[in-house]
C-alpha positions in Angstrom: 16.3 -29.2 -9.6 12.8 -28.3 -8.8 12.4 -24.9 -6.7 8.5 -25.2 -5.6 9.1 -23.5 -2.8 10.7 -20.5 -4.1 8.1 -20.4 -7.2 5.6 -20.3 -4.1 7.0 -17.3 -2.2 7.5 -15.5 -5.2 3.9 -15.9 -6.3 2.9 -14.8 -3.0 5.3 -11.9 -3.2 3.4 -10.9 -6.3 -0.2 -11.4 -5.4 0.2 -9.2 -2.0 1.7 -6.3 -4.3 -0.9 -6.7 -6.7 -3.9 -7.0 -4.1 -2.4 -4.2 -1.3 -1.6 -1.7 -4.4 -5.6 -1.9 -5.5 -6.4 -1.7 -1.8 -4.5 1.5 -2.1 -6.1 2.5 -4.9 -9.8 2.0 -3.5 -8.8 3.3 -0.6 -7.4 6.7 -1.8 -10.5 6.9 -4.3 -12.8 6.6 -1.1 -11.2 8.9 1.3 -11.8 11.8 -1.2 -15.6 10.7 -1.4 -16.3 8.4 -3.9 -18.0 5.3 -3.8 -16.6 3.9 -7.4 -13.6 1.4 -6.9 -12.2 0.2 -10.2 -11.6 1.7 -12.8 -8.6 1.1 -15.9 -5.7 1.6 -13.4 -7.3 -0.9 -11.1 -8.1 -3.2 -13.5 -4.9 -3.0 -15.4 -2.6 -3.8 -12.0 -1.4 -7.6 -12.3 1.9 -9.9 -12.5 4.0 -11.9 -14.6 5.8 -14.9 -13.9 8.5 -16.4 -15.8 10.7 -19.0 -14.8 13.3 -20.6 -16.8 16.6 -22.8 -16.4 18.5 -20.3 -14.5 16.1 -17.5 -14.1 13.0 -16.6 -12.1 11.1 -13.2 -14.1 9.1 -11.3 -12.3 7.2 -8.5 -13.8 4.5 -5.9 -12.5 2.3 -4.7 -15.3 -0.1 -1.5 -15.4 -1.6 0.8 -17.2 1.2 3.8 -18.2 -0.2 6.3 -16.5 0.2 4.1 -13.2 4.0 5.5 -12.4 2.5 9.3 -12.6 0.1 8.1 -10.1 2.3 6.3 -8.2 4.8 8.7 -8.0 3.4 11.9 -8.5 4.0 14.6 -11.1 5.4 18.2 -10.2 3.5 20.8 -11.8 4.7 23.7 -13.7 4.1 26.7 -11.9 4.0 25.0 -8.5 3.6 21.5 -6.5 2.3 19.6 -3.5 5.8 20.6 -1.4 4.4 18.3 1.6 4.5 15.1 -0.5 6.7 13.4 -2.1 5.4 14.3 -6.1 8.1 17.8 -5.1 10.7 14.9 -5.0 9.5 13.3 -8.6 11.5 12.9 -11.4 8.9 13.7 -13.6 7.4 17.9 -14.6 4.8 19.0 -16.1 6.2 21.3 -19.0 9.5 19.7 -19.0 9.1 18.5 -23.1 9.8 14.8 -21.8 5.7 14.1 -22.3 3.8 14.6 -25.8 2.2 17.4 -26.5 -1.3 17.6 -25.7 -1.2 14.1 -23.9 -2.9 15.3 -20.6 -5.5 16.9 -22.0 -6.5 13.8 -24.3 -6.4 11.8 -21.4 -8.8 13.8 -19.5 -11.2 14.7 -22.6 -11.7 10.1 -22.5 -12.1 10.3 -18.5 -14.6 13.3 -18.7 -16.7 11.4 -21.2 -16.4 8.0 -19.6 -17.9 9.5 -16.3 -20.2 11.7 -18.1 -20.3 14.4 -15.3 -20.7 18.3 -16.2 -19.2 21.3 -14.2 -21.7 24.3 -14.1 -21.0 28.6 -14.9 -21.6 30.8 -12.4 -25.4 31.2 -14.2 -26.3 27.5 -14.0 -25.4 26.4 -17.2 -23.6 23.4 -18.0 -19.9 24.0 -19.1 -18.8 22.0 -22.5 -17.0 19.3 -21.6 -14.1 21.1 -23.3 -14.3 23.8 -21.2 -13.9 21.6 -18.4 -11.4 19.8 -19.9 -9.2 22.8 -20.3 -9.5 23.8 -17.1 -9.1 20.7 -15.3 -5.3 20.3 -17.3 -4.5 23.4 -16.5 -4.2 23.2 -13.1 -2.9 19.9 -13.0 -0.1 21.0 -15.5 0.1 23.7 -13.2 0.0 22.1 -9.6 0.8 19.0 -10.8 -0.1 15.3 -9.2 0.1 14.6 -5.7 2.4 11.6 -5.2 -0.4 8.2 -4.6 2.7 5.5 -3.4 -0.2 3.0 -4.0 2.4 0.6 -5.8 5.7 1.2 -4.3 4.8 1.2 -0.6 3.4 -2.6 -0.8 6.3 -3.2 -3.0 8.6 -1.9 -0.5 7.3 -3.9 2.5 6.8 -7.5 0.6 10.9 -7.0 -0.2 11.4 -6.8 3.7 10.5 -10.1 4.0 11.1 -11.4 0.8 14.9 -12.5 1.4 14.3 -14.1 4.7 11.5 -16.3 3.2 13.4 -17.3 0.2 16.4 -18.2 2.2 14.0 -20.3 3.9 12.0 -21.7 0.8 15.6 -22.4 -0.8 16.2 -24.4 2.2 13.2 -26.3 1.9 14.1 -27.2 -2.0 17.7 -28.1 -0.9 16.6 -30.1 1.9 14.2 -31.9 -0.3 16.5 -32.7 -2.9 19.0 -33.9 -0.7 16.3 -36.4 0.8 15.0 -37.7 -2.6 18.6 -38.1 -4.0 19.6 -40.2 -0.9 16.7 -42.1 -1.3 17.4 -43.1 -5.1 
């Protein structure tokens, strides 16, 4: 039996996650003042759909990092009690994440955007001097929960039943019409 309809509101389903959560992202990127949308995490947001016999796969691919984002990170020492990342499952300093992985990943974003802190004289810091200080206080305070993925994720699966109940109907209906004909 051909399920068109349901392929269709799943698809759907999938594109409004994928397009509200870069929304989110942009959107979050702008409101602390920058003008640069994109990026590896917004590139790297998209879906997969399977369907076989029996069996309709959906998955939502990212880039790793995209759960810590997502969900936030507490920190060490202290965290952002007023959001949600105090909630997290995941801690900075726990021995769940490898060693050294933080600050590898912001030595590659400090030399992708190619910006330079200065000293109190002028100077411009080393860009590992920046980079230890910049992992130190996120290991320390942490990452502020984002929700950019699961709060469009969240509303699509409000109305996803009642639209598939509806789509199935539509299959159904037209399978019972086509059969009749034959």
């Amino acid at each position: 039996m051909e399920l068109k309809n349901v392929d269709d509101v799943l698809k759907a389903f999938a594109q409004y996650v994928v397009d509200a959560s870069k929304d989110n992202l942009k959107n979050d990127v702008n409101k602390y003042g920058s003008n640069k949308a994109g990026g590896d995490l917004d590139n790297s947001i998209a879906y997969t759909f399977d369907k076989s016999q029996d069996l309709f796969l959906l998955d939502f691919l990212m880039e790793d990092y995209g759960t810590f984002v997502d969900k936030g990170v507490r920190g060490k020492t202290s965290t952002y009690p007023e959001t949600q990342s105090a909630l997290s499952k995941y801690k900075y300093g726990s021995g769940n994440f490898p060693k050294y992985g933080l600050r590898e990943g912001i030595a590659k974003w400090l030399k992708k955007k190619r910006f330079q802190f200065r000293d109190k004289r002028g100077r411009f810091m080393s860009y590992e001097s920046m980079n230890y200080l910049i992992s130190m206080s996120i290991y320390n305070k942490g990452i502020k929960a984002n929700l950019f993925f699961t709060t469009p994720f969240e509303l699509g699966l409000q109305n996803l039943p009642r639209q598939l109940t509806k789509a199935f109907t539509l299959d159904i209906e037209k399978d019972i019409i086509l059969g009749t004909k034959k």
